[in-house]
C-alpha positions as a printed NumPy array, in Angstrom:
array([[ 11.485,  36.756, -14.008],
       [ 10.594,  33.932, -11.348],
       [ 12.392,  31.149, -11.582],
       [ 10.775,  27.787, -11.115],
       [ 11.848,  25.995,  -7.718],
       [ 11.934,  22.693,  -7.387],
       [ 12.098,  20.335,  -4.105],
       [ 11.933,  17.136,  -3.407],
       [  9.946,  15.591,  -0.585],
       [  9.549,  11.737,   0.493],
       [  5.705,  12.164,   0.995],
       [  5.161,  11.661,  -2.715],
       [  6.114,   8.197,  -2.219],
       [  3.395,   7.445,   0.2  ],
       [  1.024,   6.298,  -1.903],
       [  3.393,   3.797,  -3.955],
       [  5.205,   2.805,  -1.248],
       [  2.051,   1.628,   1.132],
       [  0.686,  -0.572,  -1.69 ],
       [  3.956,  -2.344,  -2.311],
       [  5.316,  -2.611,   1.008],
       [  2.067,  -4.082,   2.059],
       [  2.524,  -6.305,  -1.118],
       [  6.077,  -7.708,  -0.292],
       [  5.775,  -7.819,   3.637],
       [  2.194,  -9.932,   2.815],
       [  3.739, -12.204,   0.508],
       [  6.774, -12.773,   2.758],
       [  4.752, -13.013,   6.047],
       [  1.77 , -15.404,   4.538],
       [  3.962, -17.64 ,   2.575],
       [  6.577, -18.101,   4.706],
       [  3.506, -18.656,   7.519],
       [  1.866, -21.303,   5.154],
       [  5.198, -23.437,   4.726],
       [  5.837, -23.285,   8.315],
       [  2.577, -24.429,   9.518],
       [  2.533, -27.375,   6.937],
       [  6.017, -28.652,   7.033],
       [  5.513, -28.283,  11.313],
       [  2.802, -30.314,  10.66 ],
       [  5.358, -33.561,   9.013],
       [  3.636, -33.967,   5.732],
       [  5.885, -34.824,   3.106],
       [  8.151, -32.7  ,   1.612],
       [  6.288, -32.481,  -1.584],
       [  3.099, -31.246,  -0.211],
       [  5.006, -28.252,   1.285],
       [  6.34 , -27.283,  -1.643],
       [  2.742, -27.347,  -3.428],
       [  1.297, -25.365,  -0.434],
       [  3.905, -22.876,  -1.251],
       [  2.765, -22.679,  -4.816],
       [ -0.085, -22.333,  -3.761],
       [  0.217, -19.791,  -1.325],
       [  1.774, -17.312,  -3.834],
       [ -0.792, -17.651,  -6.54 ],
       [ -3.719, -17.622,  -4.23 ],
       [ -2.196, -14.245,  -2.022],
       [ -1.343, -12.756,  -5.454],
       [ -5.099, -13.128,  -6.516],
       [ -6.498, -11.845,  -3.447],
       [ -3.702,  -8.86 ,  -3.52 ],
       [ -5.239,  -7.706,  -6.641],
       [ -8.669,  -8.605,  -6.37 ],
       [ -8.774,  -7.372,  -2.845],
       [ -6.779,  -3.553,  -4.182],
       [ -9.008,  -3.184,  -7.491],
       [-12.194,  -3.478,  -5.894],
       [-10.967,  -1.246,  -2.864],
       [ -9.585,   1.357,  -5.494],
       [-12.774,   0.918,  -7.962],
       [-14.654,   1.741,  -5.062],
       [-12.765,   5.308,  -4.118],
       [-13.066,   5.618,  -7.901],
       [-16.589,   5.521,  -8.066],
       [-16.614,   8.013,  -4.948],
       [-14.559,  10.421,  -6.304],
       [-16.115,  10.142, -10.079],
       [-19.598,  11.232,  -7.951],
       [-17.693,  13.985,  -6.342],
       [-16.554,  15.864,  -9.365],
       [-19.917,  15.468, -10.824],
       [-21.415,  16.731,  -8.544],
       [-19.081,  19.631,  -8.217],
       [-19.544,  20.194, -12.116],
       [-23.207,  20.774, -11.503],
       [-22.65 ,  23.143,  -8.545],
       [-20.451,  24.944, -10.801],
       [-22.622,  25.413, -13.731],
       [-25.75 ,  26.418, -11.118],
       [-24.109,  28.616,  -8.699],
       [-20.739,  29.623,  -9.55 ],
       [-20.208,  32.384,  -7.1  ],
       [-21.56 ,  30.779,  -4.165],
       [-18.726,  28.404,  -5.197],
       [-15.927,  30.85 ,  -5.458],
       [-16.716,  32.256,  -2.221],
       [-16.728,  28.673,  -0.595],
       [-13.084,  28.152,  -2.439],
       [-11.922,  31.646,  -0.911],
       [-13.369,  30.608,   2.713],
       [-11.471,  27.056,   2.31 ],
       [ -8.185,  29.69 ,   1.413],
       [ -8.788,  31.96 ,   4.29 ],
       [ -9.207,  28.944,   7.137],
       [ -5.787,  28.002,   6.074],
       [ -4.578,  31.614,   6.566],
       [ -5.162,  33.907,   4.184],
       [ -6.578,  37.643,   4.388],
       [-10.245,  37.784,   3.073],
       [ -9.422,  39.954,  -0.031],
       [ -6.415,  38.166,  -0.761],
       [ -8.493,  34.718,  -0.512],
       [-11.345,  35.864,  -2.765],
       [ -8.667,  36.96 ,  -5.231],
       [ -6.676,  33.632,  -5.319],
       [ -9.927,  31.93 ,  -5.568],
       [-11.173,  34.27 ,  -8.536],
       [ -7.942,  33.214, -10.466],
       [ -7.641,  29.929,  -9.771],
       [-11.15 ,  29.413, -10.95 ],
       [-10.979,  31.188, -14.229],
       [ -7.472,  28.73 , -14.737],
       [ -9.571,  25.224, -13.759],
       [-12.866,  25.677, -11.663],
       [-13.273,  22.37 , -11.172],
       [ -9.415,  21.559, -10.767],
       [ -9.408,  24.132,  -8.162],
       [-12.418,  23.018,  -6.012],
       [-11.222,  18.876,  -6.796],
       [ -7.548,  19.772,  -5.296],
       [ -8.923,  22.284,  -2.608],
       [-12.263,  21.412,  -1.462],
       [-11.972,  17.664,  -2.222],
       [ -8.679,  16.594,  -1.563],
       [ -8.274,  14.758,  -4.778],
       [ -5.604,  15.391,  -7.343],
       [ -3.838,  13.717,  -9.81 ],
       [ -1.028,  12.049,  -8.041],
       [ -3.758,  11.074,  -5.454],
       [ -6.727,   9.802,  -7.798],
       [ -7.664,   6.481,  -7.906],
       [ -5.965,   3.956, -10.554],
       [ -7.497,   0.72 ,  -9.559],
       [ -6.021,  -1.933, -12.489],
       [ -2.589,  -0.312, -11.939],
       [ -3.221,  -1.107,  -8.077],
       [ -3.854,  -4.442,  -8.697],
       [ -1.546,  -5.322, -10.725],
       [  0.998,  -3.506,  -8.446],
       [ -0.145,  -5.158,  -5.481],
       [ -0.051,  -8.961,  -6.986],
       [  3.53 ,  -8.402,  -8.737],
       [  4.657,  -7.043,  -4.789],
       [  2.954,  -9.861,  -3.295],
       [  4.668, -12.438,  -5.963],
       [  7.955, -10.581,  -5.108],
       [  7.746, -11.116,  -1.349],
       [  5.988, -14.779,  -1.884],
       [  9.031, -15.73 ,  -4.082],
       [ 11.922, -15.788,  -1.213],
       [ 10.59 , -18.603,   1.656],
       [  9.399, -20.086,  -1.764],
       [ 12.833, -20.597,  -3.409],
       [ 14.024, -21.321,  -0.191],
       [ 11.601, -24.168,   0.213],
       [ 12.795, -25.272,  -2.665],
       [ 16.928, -24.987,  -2.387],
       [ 17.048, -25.885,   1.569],
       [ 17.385, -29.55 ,   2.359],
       [ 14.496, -30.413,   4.615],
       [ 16.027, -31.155,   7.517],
       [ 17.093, -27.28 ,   7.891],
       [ 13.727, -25.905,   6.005],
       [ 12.283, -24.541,   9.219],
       [ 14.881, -22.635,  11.037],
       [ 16.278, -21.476,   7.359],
       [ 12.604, -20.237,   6.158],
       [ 12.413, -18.608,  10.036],
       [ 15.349, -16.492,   9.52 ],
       [ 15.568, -15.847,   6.035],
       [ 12.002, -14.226,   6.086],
       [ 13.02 , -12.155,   9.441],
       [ 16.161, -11.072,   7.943],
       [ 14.11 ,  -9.977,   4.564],
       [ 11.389,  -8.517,   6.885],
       [ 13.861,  -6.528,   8.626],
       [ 15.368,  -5.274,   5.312],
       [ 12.691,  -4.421,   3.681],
       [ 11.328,  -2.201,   7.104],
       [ 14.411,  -0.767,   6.895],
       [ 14.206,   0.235,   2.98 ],
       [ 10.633,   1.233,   3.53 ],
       [ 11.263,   3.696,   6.361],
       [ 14.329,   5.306,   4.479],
       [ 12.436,   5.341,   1.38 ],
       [  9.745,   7.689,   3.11 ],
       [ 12.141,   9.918,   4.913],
       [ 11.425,   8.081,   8.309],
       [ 13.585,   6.592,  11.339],
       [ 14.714,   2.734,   9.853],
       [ 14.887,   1.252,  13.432],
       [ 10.933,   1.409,  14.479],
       [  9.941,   0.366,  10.906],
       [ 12.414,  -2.857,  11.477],
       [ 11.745,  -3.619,  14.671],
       [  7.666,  -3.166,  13.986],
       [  7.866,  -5.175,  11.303],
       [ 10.129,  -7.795,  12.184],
       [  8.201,  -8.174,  15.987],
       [  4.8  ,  -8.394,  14.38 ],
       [  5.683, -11.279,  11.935],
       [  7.833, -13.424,  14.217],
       [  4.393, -13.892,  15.927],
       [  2.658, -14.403,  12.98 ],
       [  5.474, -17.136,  11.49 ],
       [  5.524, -18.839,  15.362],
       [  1.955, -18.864,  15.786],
       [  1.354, -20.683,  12.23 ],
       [  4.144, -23.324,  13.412],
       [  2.568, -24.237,  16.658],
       [ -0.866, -24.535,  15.4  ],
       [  0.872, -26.963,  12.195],
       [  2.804, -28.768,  14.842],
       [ -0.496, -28.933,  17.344],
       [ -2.864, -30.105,  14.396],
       [ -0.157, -32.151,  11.964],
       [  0.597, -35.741,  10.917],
       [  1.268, -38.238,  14.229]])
C-alpha cells in the first residue's frame, strides 16, 4: 500500500506573499514619503497629519483597485483559455492527448510511458490535465481578483498605519528623524520576514529593501523642503 508523502516547500507562499509584501512595503514607503515631503515642506502640523490620512485611504484604494483589475484581467485570460481548451477537447480529443504526452515527454519521459500517463490523466480530468500541464494554471495559481484586492488594501492599510501613528504620537519637533527611522527599521524587518518566509537569504531582501526606500523617503524630503512654506 503507498503511503501518502507529504512535504513542505516555501514556493507555495509566493503568490501570497508578493501581494502582501508589496502591500505593507507600499504603504510604509508612500506614507511615510508623503509625511516627509509635507512636514519638510513647514506646513502646520495639522495638515501633515491630514496628508497622512489621506495617504492611507487613497494608497489603499489604488492597492485594490489597481490588484482587481490586474487579477480580473488574468481572469478573463485564463476563463478564454479553458474554453477554448473545452472545445479542442470535445473536437479532437486525441490530437489532444498526444499533445499532453509530447508536453510529458519534453520534460523527460519515454514516449510509451508519456502517452500512457497522458491516457490516464485524461480519462481522471481532461481538461484539469491540459489546464495544469499545457496551461500552467491550477488551483492554487488561478486568479481570485476581489480576494486580491481586498488583500492588497488591508496590507497597504497595515504598512500605511506605522509612520501614521507615529505622526500622530511623536512631538513635532522629532517627527522627521523618528518617521525616517521607524519606517527603515520596519522596512528592514519586514525584508527580513519576507525573505525567511520564502525560504530565501534575509540579508539581500533587507538590504534591497531598506536601500531602495531610503531614496525614496530622502528624495520626497528634499523636493518638500525645495518646494515648501518660506
Amino acid at each position: 500500500m503507498l503511503s501518502k508523502h507529504t512535504e513542505i516547500h516555501q514556493i507555495k507562499n509566493i503568490g501570497w506573499l508578493r501581494a502582501a509584501v508589496l502591500g505593507a512595503n507600499d504603504g510604509i514607503v508612500s506614507t511615510a514619503s508623503l509625511i516627509l515631503g509635507v512636514a519638510a515642506s513647514h506646513v502646520p502640523h495639522e495638515s501633515v497629519v491630514i496628508a497622512g490620512i489621506a495617504g492611507l485611504v487613497s494608497g489603499s484604494m489604488a492597492m485594490a483597485t489597481g490588484e482587481y483589475v490586474s487579477v480580473s484581467s488574468q481572469a478573463d485570460t485564463e476563463k478564454a483559455a479553458l474554453n477554448e481548451e473545452r472545445i479542442e477537447l470535445e473536437t479532437d480529443r486525441t490530437r489532444e492527448e498526444s499533445e499532453l504526452a509530447a508536453i510529458y515527454v519534453e520534460r523527460g519521459l519515454d514516449a510509451p510511458l508519456a502517452q500512457q500517463v497522458a491516457k490516464k490523466l485524461m480519462e481522471h480530468d481532461a481538461i484539469g490535465a491540459h489546464a495544469r500541464d499545457e496551461l500552467g494554471i491550477s488551483k492554487s495559481n488561478s486568479a481570485r481578483p476581489l480576494q486580491a484586492a481586498i488583500a492588497s488594501a488591508l496590507s497597504f492599510a497595515s504598512g500605511s498605519a506605522l509612520p501614521l501613528g507615529l505622526l500622530v504620537l511623536v512631538p513635532e519637533h522629532q517627527l522627521i528623524p523618528v518617521i525616517v527611522c521607524g519606517a527603515l527599521v520596519s522596512l528592514a524587518v519586514l525584508g527580513g520576514m519576507a525573505a525567511r518566509a520564502g525560504g530565501a537569504r534575509m540579508l539581500p531582501g533587507i538590504l534591497r529593501v531598506t536601500f531602495w526606500s531610503a531614496i525614496a523617503l530622502a528624495v520626497t524630503a528634499g523636493v518638500g523642503a525645495l518646494f515648501g512654506v518660506k
